[in-house]
PDB file as gemmi writes it, atoms N, CA and C in Angstrom:
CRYST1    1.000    1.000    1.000  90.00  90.00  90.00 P 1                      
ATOM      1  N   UNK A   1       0.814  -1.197   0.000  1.00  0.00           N  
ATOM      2  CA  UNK A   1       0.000   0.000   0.000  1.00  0.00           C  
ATOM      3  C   UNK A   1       0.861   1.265   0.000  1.00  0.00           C  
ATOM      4  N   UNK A   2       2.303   1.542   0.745  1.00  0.00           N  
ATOM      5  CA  UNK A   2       3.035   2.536   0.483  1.00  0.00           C  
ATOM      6  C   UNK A   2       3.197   2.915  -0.989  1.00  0.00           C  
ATOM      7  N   UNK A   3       3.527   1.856  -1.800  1.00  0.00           N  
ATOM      8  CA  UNK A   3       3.534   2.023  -3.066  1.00  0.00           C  
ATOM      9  C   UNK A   3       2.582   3.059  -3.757  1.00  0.00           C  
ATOM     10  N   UNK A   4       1.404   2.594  -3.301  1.00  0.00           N  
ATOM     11  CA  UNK A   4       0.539   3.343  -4.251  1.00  0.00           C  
ATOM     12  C   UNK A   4       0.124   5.075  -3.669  1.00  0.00           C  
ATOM     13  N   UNK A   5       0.430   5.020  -2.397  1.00  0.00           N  
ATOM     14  CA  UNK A   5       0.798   6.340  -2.022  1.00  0.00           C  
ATOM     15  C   UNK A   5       1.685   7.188  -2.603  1.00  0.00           C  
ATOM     16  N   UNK A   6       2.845   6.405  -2.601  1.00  0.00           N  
ATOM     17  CA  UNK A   6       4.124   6.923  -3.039  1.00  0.00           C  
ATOM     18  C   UNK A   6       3.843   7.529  -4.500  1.00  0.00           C  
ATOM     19  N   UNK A   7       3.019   6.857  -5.663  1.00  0.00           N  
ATOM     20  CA  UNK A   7       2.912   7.100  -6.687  1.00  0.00           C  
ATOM     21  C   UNK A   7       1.855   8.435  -6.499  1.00  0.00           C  
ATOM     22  N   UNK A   8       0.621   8.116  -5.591  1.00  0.00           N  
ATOM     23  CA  UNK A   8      -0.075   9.568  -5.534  1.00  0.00           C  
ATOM     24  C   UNK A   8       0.514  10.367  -5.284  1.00  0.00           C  
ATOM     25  N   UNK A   9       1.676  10.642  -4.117  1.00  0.00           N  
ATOM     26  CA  UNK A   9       2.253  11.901  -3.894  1.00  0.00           C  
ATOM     27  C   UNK A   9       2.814  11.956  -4.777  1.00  0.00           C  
ATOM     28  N   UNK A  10       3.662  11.570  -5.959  1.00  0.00           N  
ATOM     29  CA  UNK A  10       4.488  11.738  -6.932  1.00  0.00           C  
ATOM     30  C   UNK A  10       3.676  12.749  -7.862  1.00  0.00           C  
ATOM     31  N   UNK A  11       2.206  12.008  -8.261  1.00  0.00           N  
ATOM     32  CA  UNK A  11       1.692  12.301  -9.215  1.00  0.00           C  
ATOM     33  C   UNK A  11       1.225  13.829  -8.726  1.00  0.00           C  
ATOM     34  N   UNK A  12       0.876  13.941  -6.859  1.00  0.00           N  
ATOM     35  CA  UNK A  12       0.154  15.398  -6.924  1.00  0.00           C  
ATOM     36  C   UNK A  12       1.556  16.605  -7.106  1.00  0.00           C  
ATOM     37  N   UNK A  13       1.884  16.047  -6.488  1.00  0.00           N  
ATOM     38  CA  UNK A  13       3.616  17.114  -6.255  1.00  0.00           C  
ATOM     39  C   UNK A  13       4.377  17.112  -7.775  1.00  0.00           C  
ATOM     40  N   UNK A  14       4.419  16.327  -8.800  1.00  0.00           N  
ATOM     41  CA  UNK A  14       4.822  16.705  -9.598  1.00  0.00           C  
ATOM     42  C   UNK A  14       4.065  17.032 -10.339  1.00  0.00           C  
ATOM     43  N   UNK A  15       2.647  17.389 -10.829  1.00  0.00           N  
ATOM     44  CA  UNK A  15       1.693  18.358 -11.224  1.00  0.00           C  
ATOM     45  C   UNK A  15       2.282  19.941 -10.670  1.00  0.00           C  
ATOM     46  N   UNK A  16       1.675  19.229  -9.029  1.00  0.00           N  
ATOM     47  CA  UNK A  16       1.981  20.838  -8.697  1.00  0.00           C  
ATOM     48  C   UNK A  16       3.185  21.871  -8.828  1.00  0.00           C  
ATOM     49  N   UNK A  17       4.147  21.018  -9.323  1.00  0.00           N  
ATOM     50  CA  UNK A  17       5.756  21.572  -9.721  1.00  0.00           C  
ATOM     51  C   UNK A  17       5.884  22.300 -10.918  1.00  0.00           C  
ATOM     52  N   UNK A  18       4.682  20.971 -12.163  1.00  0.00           N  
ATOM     53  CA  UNK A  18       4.810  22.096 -13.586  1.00  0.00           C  
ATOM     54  C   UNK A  18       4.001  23.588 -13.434  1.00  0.00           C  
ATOM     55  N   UNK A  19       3.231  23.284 -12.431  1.00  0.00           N  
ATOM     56  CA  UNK A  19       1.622  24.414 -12.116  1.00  0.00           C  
ATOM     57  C   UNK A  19       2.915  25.513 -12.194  1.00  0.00           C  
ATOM     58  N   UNK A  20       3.847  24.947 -11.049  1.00  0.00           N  
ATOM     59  CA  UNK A  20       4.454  26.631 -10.747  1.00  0.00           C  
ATOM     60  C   UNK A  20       5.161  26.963 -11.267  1.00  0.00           C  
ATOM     61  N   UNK A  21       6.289  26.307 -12.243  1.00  0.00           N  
ATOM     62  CA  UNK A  21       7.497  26.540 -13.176  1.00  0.00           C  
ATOM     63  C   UNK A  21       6.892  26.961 -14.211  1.00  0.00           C  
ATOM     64  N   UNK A  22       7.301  28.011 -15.535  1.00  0.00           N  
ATOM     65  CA  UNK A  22       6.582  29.087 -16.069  1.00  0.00           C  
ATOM     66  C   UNK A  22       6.832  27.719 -17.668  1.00  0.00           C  
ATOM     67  N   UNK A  23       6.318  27.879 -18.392  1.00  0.00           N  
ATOM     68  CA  UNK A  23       6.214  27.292 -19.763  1.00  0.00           C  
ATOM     69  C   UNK A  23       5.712  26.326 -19.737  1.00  0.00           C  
ATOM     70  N   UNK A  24       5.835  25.211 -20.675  1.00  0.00           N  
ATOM     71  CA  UNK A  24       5.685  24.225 -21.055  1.00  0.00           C  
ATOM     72  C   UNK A  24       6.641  23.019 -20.442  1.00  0.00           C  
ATOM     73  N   UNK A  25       6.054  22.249 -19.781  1.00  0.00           N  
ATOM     74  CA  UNK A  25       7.004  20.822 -19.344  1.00  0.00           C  
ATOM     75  C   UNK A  25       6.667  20.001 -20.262  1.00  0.00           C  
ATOM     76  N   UNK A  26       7.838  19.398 -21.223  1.00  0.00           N  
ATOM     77  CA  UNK A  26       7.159  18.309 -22.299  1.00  0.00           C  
ATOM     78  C   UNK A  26       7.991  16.653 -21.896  1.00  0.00           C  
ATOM     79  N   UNK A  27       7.132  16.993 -20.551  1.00  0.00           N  
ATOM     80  CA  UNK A  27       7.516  15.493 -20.352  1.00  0.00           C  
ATOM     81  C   UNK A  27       5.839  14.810 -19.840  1.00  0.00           C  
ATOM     82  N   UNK A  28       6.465  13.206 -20.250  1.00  0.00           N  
ATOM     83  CA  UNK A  28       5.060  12.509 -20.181  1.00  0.00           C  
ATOM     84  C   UNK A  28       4.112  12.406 -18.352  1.00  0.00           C  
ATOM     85  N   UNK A  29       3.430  11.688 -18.455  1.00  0.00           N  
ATOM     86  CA  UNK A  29       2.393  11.761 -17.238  1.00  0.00           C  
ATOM     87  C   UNK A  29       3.481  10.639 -16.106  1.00  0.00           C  
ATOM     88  N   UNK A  30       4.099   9.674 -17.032  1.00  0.00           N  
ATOM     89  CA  UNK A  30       5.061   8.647 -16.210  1.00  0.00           C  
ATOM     90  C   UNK A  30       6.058   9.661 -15.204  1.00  0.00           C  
ATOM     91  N   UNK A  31       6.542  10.078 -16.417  1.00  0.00           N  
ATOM     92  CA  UNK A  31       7.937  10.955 -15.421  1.00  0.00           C  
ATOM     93  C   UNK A  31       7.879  12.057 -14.630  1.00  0.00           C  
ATOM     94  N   UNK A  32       6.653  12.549 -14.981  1.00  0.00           N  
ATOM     95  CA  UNK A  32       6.268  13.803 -13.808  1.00  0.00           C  
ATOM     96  C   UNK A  32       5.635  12.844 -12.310  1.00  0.00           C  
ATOM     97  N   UNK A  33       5.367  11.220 -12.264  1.00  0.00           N  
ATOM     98  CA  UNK A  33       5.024  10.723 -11.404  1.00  0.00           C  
ATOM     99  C   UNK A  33       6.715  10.508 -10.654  1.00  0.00           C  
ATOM    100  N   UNK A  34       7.705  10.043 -11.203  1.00  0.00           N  
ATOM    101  CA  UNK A  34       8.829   9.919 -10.933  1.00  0.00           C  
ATOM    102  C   UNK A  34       9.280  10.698 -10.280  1.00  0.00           C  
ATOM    103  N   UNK A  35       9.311  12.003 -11.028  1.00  0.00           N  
ATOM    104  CA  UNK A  35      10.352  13.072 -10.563  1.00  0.00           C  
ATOM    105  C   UNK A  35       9.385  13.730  -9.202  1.00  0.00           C  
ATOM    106  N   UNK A  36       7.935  13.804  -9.277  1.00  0.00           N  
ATOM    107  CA  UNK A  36       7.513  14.146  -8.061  1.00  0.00           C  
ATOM    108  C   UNK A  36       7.747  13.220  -6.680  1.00  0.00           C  
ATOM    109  N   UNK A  37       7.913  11.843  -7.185  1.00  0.00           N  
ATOM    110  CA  UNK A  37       8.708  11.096  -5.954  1.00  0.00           C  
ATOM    111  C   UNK A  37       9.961  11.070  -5.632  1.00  0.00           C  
ATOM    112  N   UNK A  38      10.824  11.614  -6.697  1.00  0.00           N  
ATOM    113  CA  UNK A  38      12.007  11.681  -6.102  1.00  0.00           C  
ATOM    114  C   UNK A  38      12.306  13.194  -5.568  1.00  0.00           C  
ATOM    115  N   UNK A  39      11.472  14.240  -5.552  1.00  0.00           N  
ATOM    116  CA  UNK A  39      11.352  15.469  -4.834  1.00  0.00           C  
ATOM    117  C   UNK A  39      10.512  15.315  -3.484  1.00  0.00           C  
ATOM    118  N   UNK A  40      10.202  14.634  -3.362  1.00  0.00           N  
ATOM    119  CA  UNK A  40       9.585  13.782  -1.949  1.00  0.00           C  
ATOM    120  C   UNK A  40      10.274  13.546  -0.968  1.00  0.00           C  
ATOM    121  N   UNK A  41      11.352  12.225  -1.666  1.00  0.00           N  
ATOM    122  CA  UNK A  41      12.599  11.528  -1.191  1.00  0.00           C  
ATOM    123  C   UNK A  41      13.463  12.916  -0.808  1.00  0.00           C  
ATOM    124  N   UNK A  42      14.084  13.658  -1.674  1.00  0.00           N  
ATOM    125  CA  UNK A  42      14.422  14.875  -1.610  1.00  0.00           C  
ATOM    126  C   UNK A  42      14.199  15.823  -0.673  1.00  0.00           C  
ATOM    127  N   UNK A  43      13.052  16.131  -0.502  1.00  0.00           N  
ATOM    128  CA  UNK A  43      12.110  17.317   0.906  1.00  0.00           C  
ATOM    129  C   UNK A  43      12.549  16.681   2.104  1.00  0.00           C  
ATOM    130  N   UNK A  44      12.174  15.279   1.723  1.00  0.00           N  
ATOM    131  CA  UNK A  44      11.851  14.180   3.467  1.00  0.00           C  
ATOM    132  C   UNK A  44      13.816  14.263   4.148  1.00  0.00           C  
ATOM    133  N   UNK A  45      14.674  14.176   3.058  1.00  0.00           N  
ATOM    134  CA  UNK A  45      16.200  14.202   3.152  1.00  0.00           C  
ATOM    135  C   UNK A  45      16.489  15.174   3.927  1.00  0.00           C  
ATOM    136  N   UNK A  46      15.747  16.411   3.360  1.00  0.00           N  
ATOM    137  CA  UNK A  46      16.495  17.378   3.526  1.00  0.00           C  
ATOM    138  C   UNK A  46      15.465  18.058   4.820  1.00  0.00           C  
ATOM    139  N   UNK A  47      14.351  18.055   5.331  1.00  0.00           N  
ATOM    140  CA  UNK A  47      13.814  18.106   6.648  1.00  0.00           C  
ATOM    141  C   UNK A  47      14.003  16.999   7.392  1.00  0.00           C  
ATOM    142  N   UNK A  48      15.001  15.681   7.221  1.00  0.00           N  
ATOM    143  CA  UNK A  48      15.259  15.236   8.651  1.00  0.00           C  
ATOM    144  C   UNK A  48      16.646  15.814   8.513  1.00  0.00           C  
ATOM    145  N   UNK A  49      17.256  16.577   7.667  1.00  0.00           N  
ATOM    146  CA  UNK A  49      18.725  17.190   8.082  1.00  0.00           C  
ATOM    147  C   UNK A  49      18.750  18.246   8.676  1.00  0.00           C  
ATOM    148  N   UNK A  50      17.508  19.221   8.633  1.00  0.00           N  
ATOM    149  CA  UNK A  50      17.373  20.588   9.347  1.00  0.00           C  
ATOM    150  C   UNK A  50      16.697  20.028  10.846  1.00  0.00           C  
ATOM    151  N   UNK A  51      15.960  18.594  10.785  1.00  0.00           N  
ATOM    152  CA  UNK A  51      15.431  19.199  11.832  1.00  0.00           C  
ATOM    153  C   UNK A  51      14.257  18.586  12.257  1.00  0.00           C  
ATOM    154  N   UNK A  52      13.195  18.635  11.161  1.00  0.00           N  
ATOM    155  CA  UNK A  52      11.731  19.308  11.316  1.00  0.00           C  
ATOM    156  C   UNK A  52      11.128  17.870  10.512  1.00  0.00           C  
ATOM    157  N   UNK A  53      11.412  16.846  10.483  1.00  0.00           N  
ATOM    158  CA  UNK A  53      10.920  15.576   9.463  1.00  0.00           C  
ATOM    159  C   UNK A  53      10.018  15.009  10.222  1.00  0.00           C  
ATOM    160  N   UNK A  54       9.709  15.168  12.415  1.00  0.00           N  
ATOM    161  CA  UNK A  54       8.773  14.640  12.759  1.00  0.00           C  
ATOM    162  C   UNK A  54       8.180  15.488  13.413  1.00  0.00           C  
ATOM    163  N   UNK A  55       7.001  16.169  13.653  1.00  0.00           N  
ATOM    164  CA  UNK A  55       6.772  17.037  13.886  1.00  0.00           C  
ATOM    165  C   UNK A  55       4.975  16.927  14.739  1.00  0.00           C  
ATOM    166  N   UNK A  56       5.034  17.585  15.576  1.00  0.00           N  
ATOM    167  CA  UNK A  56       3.438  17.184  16.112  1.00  0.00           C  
ATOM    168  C   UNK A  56       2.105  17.926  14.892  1.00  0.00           C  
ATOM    169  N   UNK A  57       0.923  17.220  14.751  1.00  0.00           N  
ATOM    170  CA  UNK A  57       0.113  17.699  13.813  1.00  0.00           C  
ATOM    171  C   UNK A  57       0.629  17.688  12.738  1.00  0.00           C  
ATOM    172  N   UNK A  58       0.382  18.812  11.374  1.00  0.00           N  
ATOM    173  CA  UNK A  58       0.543  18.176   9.925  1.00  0.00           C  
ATOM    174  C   UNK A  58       2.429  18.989   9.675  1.00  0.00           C  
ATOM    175  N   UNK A  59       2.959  18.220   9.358  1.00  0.00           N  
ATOM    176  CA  UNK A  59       4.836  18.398   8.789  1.00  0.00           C  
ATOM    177  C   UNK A  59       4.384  19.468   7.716  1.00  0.00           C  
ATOM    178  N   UNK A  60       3.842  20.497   7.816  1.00  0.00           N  
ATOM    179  CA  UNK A  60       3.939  22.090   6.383  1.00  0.00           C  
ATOM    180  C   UNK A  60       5.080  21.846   6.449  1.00  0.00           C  
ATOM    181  N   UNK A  61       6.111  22.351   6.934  1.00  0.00           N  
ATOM    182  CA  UNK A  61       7.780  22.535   6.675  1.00  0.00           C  
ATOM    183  C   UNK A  61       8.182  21.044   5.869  1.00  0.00           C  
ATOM    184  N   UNK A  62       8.079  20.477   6.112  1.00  0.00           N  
ATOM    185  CA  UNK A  62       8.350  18.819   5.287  1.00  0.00           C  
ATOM    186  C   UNK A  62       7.665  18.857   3.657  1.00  0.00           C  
ATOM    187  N   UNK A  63       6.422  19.332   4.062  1.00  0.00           N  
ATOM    188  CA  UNK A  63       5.528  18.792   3.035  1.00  0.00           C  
ATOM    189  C   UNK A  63       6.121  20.434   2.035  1.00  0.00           C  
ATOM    190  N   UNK A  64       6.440  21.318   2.126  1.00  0.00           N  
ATOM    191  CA  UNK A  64       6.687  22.794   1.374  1.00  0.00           C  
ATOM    192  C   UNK A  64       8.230  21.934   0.809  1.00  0.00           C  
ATOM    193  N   UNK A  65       9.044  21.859   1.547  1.00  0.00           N  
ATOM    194  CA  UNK A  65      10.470  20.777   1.450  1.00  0.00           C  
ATOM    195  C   UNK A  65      10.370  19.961   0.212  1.00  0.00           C  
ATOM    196  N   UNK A  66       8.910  19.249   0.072  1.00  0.00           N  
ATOM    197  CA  UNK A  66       9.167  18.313  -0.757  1.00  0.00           C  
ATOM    198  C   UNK A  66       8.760  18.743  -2.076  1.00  0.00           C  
ATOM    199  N   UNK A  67       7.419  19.909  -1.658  1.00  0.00           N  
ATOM    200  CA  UNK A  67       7.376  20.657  -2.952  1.00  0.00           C  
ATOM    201  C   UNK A  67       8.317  21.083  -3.825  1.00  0.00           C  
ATOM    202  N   UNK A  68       9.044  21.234  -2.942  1.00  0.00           N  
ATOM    203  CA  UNK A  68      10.209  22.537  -3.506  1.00  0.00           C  
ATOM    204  C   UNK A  68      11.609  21.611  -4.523  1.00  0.00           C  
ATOM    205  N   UNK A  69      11.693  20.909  -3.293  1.00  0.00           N  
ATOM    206  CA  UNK A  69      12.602  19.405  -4.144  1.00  0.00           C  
ATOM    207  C   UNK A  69      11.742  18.714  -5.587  1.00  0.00           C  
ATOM    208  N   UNK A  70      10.501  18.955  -5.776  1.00  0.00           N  
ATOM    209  CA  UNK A  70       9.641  18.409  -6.734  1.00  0.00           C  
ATOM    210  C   UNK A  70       9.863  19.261  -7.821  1.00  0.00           C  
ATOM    211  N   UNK A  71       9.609  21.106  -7.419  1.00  0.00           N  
ATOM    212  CA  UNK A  71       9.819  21.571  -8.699  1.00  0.00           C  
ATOM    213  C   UNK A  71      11.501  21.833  -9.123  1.00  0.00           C  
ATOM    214  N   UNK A  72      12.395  21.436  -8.145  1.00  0.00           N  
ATOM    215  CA  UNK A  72      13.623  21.430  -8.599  1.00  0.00           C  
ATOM    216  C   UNK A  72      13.947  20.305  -9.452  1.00  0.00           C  
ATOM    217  N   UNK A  73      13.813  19.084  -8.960  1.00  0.00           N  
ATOM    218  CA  UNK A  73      13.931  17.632  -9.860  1.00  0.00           C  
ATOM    219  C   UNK A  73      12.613  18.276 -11.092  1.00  0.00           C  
ATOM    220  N   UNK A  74      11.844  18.681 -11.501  1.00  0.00           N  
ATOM    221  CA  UNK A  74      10.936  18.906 -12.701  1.00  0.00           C  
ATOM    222  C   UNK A  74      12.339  19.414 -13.646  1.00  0.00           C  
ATOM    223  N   UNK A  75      12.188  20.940 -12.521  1.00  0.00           N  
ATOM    224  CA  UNK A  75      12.877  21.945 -13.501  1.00  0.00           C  
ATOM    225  C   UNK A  75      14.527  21.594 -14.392  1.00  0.00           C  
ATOM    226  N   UNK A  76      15.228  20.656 -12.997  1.00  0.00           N  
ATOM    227  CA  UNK A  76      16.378  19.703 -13.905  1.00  0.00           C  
ATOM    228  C   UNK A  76      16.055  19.191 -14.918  1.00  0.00           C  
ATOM    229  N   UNK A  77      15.021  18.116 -14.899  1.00  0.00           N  
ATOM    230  CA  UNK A  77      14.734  16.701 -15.287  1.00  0.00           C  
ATOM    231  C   UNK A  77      13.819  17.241 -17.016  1.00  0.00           C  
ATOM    232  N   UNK A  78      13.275  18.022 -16.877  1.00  0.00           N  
ATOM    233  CA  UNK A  78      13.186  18.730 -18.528  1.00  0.00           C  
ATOM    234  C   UNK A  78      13.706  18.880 -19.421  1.00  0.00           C  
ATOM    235  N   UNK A  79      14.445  19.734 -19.356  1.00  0.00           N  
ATOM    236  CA  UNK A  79      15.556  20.168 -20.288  1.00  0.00           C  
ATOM    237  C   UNK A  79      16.371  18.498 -20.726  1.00  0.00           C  
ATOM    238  N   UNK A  80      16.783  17.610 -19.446  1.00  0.00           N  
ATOM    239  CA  UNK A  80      17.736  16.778 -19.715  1.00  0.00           C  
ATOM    240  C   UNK A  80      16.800  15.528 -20.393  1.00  0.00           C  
ATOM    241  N   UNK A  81      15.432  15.263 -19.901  1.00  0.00           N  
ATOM    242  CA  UNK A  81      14.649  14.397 -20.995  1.00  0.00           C  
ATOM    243  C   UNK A  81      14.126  15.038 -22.269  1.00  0.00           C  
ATOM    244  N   UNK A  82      14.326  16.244 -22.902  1.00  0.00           N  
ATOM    245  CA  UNK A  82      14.274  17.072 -24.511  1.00  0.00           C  
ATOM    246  C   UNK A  82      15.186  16.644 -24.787  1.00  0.00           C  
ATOM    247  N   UNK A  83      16.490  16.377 -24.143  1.00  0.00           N  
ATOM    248  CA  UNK A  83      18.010  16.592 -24.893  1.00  0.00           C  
ATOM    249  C   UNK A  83      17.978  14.925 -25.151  1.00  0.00           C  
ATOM    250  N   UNK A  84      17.719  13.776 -24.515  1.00  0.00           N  
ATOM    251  CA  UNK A  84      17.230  12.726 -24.883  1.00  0.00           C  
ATOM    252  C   UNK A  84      16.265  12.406 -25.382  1.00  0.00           C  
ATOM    253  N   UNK A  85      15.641  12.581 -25.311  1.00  0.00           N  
ATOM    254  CA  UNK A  85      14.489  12.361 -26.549  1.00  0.00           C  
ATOM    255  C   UNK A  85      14.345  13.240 -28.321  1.00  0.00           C  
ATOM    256  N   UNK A  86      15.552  14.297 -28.045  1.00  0.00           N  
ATOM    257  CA  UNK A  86      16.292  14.654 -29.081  1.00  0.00           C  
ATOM    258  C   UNK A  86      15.100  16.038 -29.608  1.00  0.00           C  
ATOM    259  N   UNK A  87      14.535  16.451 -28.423  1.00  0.00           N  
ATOM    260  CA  UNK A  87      13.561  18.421 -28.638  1.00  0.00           C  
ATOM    261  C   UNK A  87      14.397  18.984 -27.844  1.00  0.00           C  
ATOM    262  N   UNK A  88      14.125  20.469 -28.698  1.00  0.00           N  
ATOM    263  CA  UNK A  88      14.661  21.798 -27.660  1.00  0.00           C  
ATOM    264  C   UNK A  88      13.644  21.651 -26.930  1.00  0.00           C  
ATOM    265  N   UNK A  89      14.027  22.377 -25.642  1.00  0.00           N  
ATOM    266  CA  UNK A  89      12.952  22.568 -24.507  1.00  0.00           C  
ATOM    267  C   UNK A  89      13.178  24.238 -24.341  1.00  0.00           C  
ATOM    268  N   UNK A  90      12.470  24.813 -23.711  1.00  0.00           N  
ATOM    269  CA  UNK A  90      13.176  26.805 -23.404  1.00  0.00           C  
ATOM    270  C   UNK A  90      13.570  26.301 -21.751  1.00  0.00           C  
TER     271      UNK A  90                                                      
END                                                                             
């Protein structure tokens, strides 16, 4: 059952990553599930290194963390799947 969590948060967090990065993301529905889980993995890394990964009531600082790691892995992970799949991206 983690699994299929894991894939929902992927899928909402890496939506919500292209929402906020300005243009066009021309990557498929698979890899925006990917890259929003590995900006997850990413957030969760980097709020148990500050600190704040267990927290009483709902983890905002964790869960903003992972956003943020989501639209960073997007905003990498674009450009470098155009340049493989052989499109310019802006």
């Amino acid at each position: 059952m983690s699994w299929l969590w894991a894939i929902i948060l992927g899928l909402i967090l890496g939506v919500l990553a292209r929402v906020i990065l300005p243009g066009k993301q021309a990557i498929p529905i698979w890899l925006t599930i990917i890259f929003g889980v590995l900006g997850a993995l990413l957030g969760n890394a980097v709020a148990s290194w500050i600190g704040v990964a267990d927290t009483r009531g709902i983890d905002w600082v964790r869960h903003l963390l992972q956003l943020g790691g989501a639209v960073l892995i997007v905003a990498l992970g674009t450009p470098l799947w155009g340049s493989v799949r052989g499109r310019k991206t802006r």
